[in-house]
N, C-alpha and C positions, 0 to 999 in steps of 0.2 A: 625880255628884260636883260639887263646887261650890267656891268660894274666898274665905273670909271673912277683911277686916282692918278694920282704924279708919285714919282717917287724920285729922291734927288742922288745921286751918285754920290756916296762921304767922301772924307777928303783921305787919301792917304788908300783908297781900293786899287789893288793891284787889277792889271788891264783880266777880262773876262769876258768869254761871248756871252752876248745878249740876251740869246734863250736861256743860257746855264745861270747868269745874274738876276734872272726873273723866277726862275724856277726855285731859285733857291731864296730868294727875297718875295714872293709871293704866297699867299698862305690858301690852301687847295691847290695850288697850282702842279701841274707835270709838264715836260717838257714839251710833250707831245701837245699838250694844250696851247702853251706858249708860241710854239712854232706855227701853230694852224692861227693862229692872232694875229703873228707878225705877218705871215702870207697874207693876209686877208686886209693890212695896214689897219690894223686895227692898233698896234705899238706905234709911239713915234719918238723921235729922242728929238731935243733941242725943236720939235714943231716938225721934222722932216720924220718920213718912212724910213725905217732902217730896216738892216738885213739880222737873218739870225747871229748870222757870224760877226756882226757890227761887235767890235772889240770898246767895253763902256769904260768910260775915263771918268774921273772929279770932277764934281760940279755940273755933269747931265742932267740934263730932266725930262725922264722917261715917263708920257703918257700912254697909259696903256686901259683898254677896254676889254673885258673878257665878257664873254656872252654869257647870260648863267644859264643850266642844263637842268630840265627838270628833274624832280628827284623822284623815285623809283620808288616803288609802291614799300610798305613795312612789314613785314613779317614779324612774326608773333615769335620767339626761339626758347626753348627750356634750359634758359642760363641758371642758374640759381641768385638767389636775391638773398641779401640778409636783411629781414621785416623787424624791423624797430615796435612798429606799432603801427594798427592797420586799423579802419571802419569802415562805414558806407560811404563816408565822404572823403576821405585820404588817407594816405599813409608815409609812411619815416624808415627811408630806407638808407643802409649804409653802404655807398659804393665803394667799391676796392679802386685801388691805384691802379690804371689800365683800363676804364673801362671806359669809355667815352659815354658823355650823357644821352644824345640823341644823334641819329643818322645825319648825316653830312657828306660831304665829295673826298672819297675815302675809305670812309667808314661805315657803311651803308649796314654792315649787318654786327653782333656781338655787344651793338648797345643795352645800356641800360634801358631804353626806350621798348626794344626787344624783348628784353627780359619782362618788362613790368606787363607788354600785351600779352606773353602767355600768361604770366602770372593772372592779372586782372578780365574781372567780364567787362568793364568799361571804365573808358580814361575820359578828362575830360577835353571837350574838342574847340577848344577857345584858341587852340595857335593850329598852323596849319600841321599836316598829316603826318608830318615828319616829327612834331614833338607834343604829341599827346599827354595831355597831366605834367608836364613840364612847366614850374612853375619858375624855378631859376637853375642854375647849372653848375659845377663844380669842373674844371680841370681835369684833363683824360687821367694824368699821373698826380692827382688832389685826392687825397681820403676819404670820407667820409659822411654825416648822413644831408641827406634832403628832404623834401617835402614834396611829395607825389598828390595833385589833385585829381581824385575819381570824377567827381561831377563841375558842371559850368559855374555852380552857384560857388562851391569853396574854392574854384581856381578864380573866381574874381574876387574874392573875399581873401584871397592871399595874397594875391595881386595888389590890393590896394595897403594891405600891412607891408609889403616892399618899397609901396612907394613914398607911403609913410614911414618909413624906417622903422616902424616898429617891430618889425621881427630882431631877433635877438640870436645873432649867428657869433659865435667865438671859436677860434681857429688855434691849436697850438704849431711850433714849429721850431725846427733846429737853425740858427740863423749863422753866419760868421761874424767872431768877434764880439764885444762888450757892448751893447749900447749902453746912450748914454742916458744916465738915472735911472731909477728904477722903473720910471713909467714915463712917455711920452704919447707924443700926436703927433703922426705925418700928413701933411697936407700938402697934396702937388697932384694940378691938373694932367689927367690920362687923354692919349690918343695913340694911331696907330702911329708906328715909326714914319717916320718920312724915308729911311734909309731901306729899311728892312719890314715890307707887312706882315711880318707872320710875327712882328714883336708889337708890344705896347710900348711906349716911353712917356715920360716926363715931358712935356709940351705945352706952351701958355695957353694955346687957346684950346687945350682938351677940356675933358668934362672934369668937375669939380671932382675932387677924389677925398676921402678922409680916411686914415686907421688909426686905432689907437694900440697903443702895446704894451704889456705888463711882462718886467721881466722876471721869470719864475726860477730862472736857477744859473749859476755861471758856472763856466767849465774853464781850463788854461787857454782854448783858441776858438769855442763853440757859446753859444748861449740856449737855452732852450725859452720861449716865449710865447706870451698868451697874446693874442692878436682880436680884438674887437672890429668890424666895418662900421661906419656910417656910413658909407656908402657901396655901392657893389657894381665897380668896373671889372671889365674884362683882365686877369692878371692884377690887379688892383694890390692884393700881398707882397707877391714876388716883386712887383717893381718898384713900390713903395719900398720893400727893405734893399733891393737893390740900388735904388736912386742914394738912398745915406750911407752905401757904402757895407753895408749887410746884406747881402743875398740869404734865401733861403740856401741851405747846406743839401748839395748834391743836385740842384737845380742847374739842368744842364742848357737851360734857354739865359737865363741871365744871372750869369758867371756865376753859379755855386757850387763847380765841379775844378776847381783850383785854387792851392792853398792862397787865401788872402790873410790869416791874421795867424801868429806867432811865429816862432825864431825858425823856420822854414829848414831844421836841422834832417837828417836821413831819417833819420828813428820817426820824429813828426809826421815826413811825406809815407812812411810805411805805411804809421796811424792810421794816415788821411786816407790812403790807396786802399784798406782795407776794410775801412768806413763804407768809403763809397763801391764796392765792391759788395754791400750788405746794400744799402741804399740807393738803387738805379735811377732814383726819380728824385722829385722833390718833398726836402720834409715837412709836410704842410698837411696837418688834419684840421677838418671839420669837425671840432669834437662837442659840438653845444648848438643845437639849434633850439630857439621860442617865442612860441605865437599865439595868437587866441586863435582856441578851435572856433573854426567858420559856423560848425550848426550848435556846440553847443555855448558858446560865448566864454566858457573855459579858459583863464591862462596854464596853457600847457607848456613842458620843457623838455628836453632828451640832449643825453649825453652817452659816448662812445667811447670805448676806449683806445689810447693809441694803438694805431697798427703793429703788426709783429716785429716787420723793419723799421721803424724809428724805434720802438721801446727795445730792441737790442742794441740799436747803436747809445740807447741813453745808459743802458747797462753798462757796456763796455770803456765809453769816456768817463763817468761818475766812478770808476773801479780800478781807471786807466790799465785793465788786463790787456797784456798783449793780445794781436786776433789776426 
């Protein structure tokens, strides 16, 4: 099996060799991957074979095919877990920032997926071997809890409350700047960058995207926000608040790790430097998941508390103490 897209050259990219623009615009990719593609003409720029050192310009359009590598058995690892709530049929786990949800090209071992096999005698095995009881996924550097299915019957029985929307996920997060009203809807179809694969963006013919957002508290250049899905694309928050001009705060994929809102004074960029200096990742929890339990038809709910690094950065702007 293999992975074929285009990706278009933006406008305004400084000149860059080919492996190094793919390496870094491809998402799993290493150099060393890239290179053995292009040797292989498995890359083409404008329809023609190019070389790794081919220098890419504005307006290219880089076909590239990567072979996919099978993945590599799972091992079972004695991470620790923090258990929400656990049965014979699943359980509610809250993953820390860093920990990737399941094995991928990369990150093969330190998963959550790892963790939950030593933890559990059995997951269940409806997706292949790589994401066992994996029912939906949160972001390496994303907070908080999930839904871990043990058996076939409650991972399709949660499966179908996903696709029904009725699970009930609510997210808080530190955003930049006021939005506007107290409460809104963003609506804007998601797909992979055309420029950049390792991002998502705003694109008309992506997939339907929906959030909705309640604003719970203002600050002089930060907000804190409660975040609803209707839907659950890839990046689906971050780039919803990034598209109106809000990123998540300290989100270093799209633009939350630069001052974008108040009077950009020395004192401010100290602020902000020392914010993000507490906050390495993006401020975005998981802090509400609910669903009907699969065996006992139960509406159940769980909720978490923010992590140690957002609830001190809400300390310190709400108190504006120096830090």
């Amino acid at each position: 099996m293999s992975q074929e897209f285009d990706i278009v050259v933006p406008a305004g990219k400084k000149r860059e060799r080919l492996d190094l623009f793919l390496t870094h615009h491809v998402e799993n990719a290493t150099r060393t991957k890239v290179q053995a593609a292009i040797r292989a003409g498995y890359v083409l720029v404008d329809g023609v074979a190019a070389r790794s050192s081919h220098p890419v310009a504005p307006g290219e359009v880089i076909h590239v095919t990567l072979p996919r590598t099978p993945p590599p058995d799972v091992v079972a690892e004695p991470i620790p877990l923090e258990i929400v709530y656990e049965d014979d049929h699943l359980l509610v786990v809250n993953k820390p920032a860093g920990m990737v949800t399941h094995p991928a090209y990369g990150n093969y071992t330190g998963t959550l997926v790892n963790a939950l096999l030593h933890h559990c005698a059995s997951l269940s095995a409806v997706n292949d071997v790589t994401r066992p009881g994996i029912v939906h996924r949160l972001d390496k550097d994303t907070s908080g809890l999930m839904v871990v299915a043990k058996t076939d019957q409650a991972h399709a029985h949660l499966a179908r409350q996903f696709a029904k929307r009725t699970i009930r996920r609510e997210y808080q997060a530190i955003v930049w700047g006021a939005l506007a009203g107290p409460t809104g809807i963003i609506e804007a179809n998601l797909g992979r960058s055309k420029s950049d694969r390792k991002k998502m963006a705003v694109v008309q013919e992506g997939k339907r995207a929906v959030t909705e957002y309640t604003v719970l508290e203002r600050f002089p250049y930060l907000s804190l926000v409660r975040l609803r899905l209707q839907t659950g694309r890839t990046h689906q928050i971050r780039v919803h608040l990034a598209h109106i001009q809000h990123p998540v705060f300290g989100d270093p994929t799209y633009n939350g790790r630069r001052i974008l809102y108040g009077p950009g004074s020395a004192r401010q960029k100290a602020e902000v430097q020392a914010l993000l200096e507490i906050l390495t990742r993006q401020a975005l929890h998981a802090r509400t998941i609910g669903f009907r339990h699969p065996a006992t038809g139960a509406d159940v709910m769980f909720e978490s508390s923010l992590p140690e690094d957002m609830s001190r950065v809400l300390v310190l702007i709400r108190t504006r103490q120096p830090v």
